[in-house]
C-alpha positions as CSV (number, residue, x, y, z in Angstrom):
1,X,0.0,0.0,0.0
2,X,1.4,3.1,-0.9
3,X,1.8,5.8,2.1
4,X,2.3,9.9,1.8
5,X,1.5,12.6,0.4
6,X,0.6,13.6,-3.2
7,X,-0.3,16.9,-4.9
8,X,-3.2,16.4,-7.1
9,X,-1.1,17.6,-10.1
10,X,1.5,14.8,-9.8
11,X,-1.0,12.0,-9.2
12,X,1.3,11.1,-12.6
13,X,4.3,11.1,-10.6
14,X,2.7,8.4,-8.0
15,X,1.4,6.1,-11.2
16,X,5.1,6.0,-12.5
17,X,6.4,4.9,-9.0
18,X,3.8,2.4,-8.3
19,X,4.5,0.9,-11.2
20,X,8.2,0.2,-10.4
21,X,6.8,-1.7,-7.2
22,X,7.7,-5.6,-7.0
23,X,4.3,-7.4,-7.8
24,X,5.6,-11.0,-7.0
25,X,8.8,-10.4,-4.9
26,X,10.0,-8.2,-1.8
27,X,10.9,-4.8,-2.0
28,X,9.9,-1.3,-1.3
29,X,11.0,2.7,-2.7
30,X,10.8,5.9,-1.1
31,X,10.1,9.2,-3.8
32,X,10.3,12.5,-2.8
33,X,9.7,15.9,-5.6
34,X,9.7,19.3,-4.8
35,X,8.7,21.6,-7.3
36,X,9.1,25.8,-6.2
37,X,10.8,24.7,-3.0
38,X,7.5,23.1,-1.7
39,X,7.5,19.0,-1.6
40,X,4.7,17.7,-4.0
41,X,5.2,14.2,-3.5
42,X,6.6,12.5,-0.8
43,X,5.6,8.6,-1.0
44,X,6.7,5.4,0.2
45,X,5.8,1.4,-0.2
46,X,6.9,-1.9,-0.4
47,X,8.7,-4.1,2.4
48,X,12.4,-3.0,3.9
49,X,13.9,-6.6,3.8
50,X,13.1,-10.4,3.0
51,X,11.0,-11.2,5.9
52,X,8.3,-8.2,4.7
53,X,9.0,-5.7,7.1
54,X,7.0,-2.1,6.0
55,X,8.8,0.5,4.5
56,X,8.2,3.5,7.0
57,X,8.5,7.5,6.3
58,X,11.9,7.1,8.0
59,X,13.7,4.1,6.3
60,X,17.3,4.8,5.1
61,X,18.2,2.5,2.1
62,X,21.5,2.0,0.6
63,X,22.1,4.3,-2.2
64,X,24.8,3.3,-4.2
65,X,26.4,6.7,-6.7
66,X,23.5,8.8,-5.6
67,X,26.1,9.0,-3.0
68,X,28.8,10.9,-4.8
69,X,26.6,13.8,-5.6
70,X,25.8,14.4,-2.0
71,X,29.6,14.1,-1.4
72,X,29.9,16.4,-4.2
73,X,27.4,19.1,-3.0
74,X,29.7,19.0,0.3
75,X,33.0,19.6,-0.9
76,X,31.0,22.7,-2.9
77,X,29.9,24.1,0.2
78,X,33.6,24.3,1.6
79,X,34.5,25.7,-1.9
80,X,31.9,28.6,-1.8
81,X,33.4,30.0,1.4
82,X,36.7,30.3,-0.4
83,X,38.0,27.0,1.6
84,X,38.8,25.0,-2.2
85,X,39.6,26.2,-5.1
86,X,38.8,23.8,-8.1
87,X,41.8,24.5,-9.9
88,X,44.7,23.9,-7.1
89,X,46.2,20.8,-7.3
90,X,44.6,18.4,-4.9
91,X,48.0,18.1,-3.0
92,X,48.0,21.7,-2.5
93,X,45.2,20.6,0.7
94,X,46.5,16.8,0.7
95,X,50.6,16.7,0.6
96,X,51.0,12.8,0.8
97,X,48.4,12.8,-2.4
98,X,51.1,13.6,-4.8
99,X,53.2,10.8,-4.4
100,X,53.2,8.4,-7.5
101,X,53.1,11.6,-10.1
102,X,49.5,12.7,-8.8
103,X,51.5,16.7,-7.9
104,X,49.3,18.4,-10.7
105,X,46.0,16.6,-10.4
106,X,43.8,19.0,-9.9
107,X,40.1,19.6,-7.7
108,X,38.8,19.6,-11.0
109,X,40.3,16.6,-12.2
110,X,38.6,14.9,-9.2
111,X,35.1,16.3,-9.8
112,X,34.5,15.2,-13.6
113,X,36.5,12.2,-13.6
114,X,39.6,13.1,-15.0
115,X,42.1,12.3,-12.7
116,X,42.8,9.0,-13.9
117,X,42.5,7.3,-10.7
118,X,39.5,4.5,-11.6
119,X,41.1,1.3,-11.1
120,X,40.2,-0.2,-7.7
121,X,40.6,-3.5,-8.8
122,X,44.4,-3.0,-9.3
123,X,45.0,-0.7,-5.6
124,X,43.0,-3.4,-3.2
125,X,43.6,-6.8,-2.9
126,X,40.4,-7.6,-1.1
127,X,37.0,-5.6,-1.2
128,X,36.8,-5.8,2.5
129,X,39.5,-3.2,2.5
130,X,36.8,-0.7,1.4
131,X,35.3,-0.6,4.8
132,X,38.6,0.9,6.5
133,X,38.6,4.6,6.0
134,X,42.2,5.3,6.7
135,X,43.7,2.4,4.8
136,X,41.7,3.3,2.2
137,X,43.1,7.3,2.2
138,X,46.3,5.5,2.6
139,X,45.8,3.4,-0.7
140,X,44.7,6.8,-2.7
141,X,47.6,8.6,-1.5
142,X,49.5,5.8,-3.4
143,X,48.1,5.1,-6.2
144,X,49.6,5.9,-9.8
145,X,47.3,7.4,-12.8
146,X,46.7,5.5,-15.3
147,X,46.4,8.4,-17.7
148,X,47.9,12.2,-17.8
149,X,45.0,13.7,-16.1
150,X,42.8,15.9,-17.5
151,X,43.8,13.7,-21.0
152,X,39.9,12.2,-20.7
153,X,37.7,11.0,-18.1
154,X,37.1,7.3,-17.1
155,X,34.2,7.1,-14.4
156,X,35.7,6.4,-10.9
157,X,32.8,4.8,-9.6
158,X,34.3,3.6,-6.3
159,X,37.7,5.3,-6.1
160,X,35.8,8.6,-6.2
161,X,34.6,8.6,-2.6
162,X,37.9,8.4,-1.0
163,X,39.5,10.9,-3.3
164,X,37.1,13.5,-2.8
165,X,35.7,12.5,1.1
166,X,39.5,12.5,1.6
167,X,40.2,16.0,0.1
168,X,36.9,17.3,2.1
169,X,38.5,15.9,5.6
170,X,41.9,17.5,5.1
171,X,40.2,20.6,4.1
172,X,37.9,20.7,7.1
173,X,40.3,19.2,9.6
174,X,37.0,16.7,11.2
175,X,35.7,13.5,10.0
176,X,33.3,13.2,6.8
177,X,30.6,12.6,8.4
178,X,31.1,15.5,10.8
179,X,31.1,18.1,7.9
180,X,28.3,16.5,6.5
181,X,26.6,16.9,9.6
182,X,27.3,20.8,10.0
183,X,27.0,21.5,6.5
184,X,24.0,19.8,5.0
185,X,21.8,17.6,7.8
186,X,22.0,20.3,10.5
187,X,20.8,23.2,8.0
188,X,18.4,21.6,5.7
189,X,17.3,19.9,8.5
190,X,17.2,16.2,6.7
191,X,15.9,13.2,8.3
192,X,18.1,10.6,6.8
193,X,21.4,11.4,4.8
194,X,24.2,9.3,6.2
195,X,27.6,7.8,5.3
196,X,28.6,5.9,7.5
197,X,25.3,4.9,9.9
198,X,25.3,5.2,13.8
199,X,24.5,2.2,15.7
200,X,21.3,3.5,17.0
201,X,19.8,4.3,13.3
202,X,20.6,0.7,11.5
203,X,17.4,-0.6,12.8
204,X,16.1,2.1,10.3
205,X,18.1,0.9,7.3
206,X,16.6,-0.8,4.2
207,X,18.3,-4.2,3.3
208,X,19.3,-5.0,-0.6
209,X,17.1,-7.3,-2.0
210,X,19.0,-8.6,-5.4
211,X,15.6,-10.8,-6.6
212,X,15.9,-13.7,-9.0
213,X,12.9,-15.7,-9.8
214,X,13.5,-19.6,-9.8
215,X,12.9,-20.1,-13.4
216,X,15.5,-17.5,-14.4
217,X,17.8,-19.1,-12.4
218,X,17.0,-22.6,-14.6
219,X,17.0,-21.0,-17.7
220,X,20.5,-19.1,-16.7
221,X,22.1,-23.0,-15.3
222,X,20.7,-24.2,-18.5
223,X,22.5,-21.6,-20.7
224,X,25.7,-22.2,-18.4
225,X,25.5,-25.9,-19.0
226,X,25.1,-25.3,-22.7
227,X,28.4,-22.8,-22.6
228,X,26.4,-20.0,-23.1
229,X,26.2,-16.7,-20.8
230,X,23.8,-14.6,-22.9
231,X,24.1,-11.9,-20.6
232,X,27.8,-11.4,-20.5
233,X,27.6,-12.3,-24.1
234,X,25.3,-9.0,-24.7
235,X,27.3,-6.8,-22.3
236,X,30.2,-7.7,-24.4
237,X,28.9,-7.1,-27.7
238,X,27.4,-3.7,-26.6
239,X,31.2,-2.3,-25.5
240,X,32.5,-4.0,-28.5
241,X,30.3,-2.0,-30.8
242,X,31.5,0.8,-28.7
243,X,34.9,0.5,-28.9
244,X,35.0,0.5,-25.0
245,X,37.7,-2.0,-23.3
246,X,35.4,-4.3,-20.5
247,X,38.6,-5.0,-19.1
248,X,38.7,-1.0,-17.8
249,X,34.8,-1.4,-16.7
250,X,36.2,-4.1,-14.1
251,X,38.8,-2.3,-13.3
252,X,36.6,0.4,-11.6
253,X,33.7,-1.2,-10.4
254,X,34.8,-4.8,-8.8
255,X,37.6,-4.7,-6.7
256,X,38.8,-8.5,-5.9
257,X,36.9,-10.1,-3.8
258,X,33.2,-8.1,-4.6
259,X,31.6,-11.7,-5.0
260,X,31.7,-12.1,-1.4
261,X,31.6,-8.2,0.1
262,X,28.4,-8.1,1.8
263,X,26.4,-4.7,2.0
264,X,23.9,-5.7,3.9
265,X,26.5,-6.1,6.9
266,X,26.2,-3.9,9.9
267,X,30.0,-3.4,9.7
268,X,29.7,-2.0,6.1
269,X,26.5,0.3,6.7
270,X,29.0,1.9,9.6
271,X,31.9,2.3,7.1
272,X,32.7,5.7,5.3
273,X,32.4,4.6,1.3
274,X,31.2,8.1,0.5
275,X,31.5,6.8,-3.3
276,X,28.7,4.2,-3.0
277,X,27.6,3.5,0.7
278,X,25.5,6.7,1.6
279,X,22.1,5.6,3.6
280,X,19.3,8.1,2.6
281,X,15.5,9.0,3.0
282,X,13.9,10.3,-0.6
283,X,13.0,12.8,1.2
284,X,17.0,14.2,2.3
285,X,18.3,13.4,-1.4
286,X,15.2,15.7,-3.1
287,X,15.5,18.4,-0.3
288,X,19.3,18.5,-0.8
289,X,18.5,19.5,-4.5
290,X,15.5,21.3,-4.3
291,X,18.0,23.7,-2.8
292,X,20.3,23.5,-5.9
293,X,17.5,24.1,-7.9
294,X,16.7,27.3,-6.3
295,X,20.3,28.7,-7.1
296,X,21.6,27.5,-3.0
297,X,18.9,29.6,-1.5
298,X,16.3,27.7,1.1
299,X,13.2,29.0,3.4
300,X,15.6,30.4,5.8
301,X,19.0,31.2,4.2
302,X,21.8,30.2,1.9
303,X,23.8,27.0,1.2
304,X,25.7,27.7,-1.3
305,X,25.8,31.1,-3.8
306,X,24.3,31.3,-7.5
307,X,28.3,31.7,-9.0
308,X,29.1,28.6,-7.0
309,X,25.8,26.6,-8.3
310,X,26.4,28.4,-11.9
311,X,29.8,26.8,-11.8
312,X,29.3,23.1,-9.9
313,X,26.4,22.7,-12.8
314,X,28.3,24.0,-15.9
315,X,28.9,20.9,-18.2
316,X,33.2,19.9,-18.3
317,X,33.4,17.5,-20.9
318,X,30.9,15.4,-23.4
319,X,32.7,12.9,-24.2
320,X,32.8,8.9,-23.8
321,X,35.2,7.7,-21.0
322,X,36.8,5.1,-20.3
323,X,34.4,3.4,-18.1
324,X,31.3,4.0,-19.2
325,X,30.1,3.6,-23.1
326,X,27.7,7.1,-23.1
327,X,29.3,11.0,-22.8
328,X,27.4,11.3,-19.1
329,X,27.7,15.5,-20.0
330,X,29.7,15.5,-16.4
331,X,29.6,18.8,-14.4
332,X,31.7,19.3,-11.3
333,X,30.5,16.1,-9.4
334,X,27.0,15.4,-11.3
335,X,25.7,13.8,-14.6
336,X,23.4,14.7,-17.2
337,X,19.5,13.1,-16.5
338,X,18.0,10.3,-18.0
339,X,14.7,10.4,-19.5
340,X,12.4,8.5,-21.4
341,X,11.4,11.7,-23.4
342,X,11.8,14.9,-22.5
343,X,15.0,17.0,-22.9
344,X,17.0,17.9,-20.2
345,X,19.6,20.2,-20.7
346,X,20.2,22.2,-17.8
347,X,19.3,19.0,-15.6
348,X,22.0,17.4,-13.7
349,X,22.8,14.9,-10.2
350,X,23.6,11.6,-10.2
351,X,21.9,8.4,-10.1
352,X,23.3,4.6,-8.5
353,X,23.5,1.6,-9.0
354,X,20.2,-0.7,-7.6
355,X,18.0,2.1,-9.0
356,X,18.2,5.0,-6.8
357,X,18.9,8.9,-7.7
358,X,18.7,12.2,-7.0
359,X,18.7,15.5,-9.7
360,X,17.3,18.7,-10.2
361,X,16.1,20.9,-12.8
362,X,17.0,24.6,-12.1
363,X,14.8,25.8,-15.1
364,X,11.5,23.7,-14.0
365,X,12.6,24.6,-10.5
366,X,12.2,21.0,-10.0
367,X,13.8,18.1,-7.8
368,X,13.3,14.9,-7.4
369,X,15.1,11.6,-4.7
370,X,14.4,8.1,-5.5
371,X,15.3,5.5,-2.8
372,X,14.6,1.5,-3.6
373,X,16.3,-1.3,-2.1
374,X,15.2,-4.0,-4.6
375,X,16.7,-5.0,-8.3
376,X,19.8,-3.8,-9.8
377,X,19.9,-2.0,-12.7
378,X,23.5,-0.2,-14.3
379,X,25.6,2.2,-13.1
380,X,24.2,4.1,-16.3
381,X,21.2,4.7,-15.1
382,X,17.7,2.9,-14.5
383,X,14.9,2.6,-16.9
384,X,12.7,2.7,-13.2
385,X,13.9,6.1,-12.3
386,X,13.7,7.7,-15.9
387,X,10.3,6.8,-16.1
388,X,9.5,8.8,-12.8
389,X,11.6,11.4,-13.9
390,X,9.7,11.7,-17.0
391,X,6.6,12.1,-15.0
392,X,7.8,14.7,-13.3
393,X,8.9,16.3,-16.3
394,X,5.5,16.3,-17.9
395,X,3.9,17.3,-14.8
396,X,5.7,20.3,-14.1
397,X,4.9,21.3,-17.3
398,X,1.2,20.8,-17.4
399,X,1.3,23.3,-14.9
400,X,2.4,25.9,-16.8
């Protein structure tokens, strides 16, 4: 049943999200949209874990790269008080970072993925190394690039949380999660943006639920007992055709080990992996960007200035990586936004793997989070959240 609160004008909206609900399997979702600064839909549904337990107005759920642009937004906020400068060599802020010919990588280098600096599956020999935070700054400070940087960008879609949660601690002189609580959670007032989760809140966290129906697992044995993997045989012929190496897709996104890394684990909810483990409510992640939207200005004052949004949101390169086989348009921190229709040029955030994401839409003064703790979908994108966003899209502009 789905709980909340929807605006008769985005009953749309609500339509597009309970169609993305399990019918057969558990699961549940969390979606939040504000449109002028005012939340329009704020809905919830579906089961938290396995055994069925309700999805509540409060329940934090595993986020994946929606992560990195709440990271993102934070090291912004330190920037817009003069604190970074996007253009000063990381080491400038982090002197042990420029061992291993990193001494010119810049803060921008970090931000659109340019520094060179994807492949995790070469630093760690373990993926149970990800949960120490120091080891991990350790492992960054390191690690060689495998490119000139600013050369091209190759998606670091795990490194990225250590490079810039790393720069933001050495900047601010506190832990992460500190500064994110004195800069976002504290101000915005959010119920539930968290990397790295107190003991007392994992009873409120979402568990993954990866679901595979029994006869897709027979039909899968079956085409592994006839020597056939059609879906690695498909992933492989779509970066073929792209001229994309899968080899440097591995290399980014499964450290050694990732078969048996368990997220679910109260020991990794508590770890700092700012570039995939963030715990969120919809309703943080779309409150975060409805603020963005609004050019850093909220009900009662100002997060970050328009120059500062103006910049953070200003595209830095189109074109394919490395990593990933589509130009993902990347700004400083943030992607383009998927859509099943409508254009969305001056959109931008960043959505996760399992389905999740968070964006805005300064010109439709628009913003939507998307929390779900069941399927998987790509670190592209998810055909679930661009249909929502599509309804929120249209809805907006019906209104006009």
């Amino acid at each position: 049943m789905l709980k909340g609160y929807v605006n008769p004008g985005f009953t749309a909206v609500a339509d597009a999200f309970r169609r993305n609900l399990p019918a057969d399997v558990q699961g549940g979702a969390a979606l939040c949209v504000y449109h002028r600064g005012i939340p329009v839909v704020d809905i919830w549904a579906g089961s938290s874990d396995q055994q069925g337990t309700a999805w509540a107005a409060d329940t934090l759920s595993l986020s994946f790269s929606t992560t990195k642009g709440i990271v993102s937004t934070l090291l912004h906020t330190l920037a817009d008080r003069g604190e970074v400068n996007y253009d000063l060599p990381v080491a400038h802020y982090w002197p042990e970072f420029a061992r291993n010919s990193k001494s010119r990588i810049t803060v921008r280098h970090l931000l659109t993925h340019e520094a060179g600096l994807y492949g995790i599956r070469s630093l760690i020999a373990d993926a149970s190394e990800m949960r120490d935070w120091e080891h991990m700054l350790r492992v960054m400070e390191e690690a060689p690039p495998v490119h000139v940087p600013g050369q091209k960008n190759g998606y670091h879609a795990l490194t990225y949380g250590w490079l810039v949660g790393g720069l933001i601690e050495k900047v601010a002189r506190q832990p992460l999660a500190k500064t994110l609580k004195d800069e976002l959670v504290d101000p915005l007032g959010l119920d539930g943006c968290l990397i790295g989760v107190p003991e007392q809140d994992l009873a409120r966290c979402a568990k993954l639920i990866v679901p595979a129906k029994k006869t897709e697992l027979a039909e899968a044995g079956q085409q592994r007992k006839n020597g056939i993997n059609w879906s690695r045989k498909i992933t492989e012929a779509v970066f073929s055709l792209a001229g994309f190496d899968q080899e440097k897709f591995q290399d980014a996104m499964l450290p050694k080990g990732m078969s048996r890394f368990d997220w679910n684990a109260p020991e990794t909810m508590q770890a700092s992996i700012p570039g995939a483990g963030g715990m969120f409510t919809a309703r943080s992640l779309a409150r975060i960007y409805s603020v963005l939207a609004n050019n850093g200005e909220y009900e009662s004052g100002r997060l970050l200035s328009a120059e500062t949004v103006r910049k953070m949101s200003t595209v830095q390169n189109t074109t394919r990586g490395d990593v990933i086989p589509v130009p993902m348009r990347w700004r400083l921190g943030y992607h383009r936004v998927f859509t099943t229709g409508p254009r969305t040029p001056h959109a931008f955030g960043h959505f996760g793997y399992g389905g999740s994401g968070a964006w805005c839409d300064p010109s439709r003064e628009l913003s939507l989070g998307y929390t779900v703790n069941h399927g998987s979908g790509s670190p592209f994108g998810d055909i679930r959240i661009s249909r929502i966003n599509t309804a929120a899209i249209r809805s907006v502009e019906s209104l006009l």
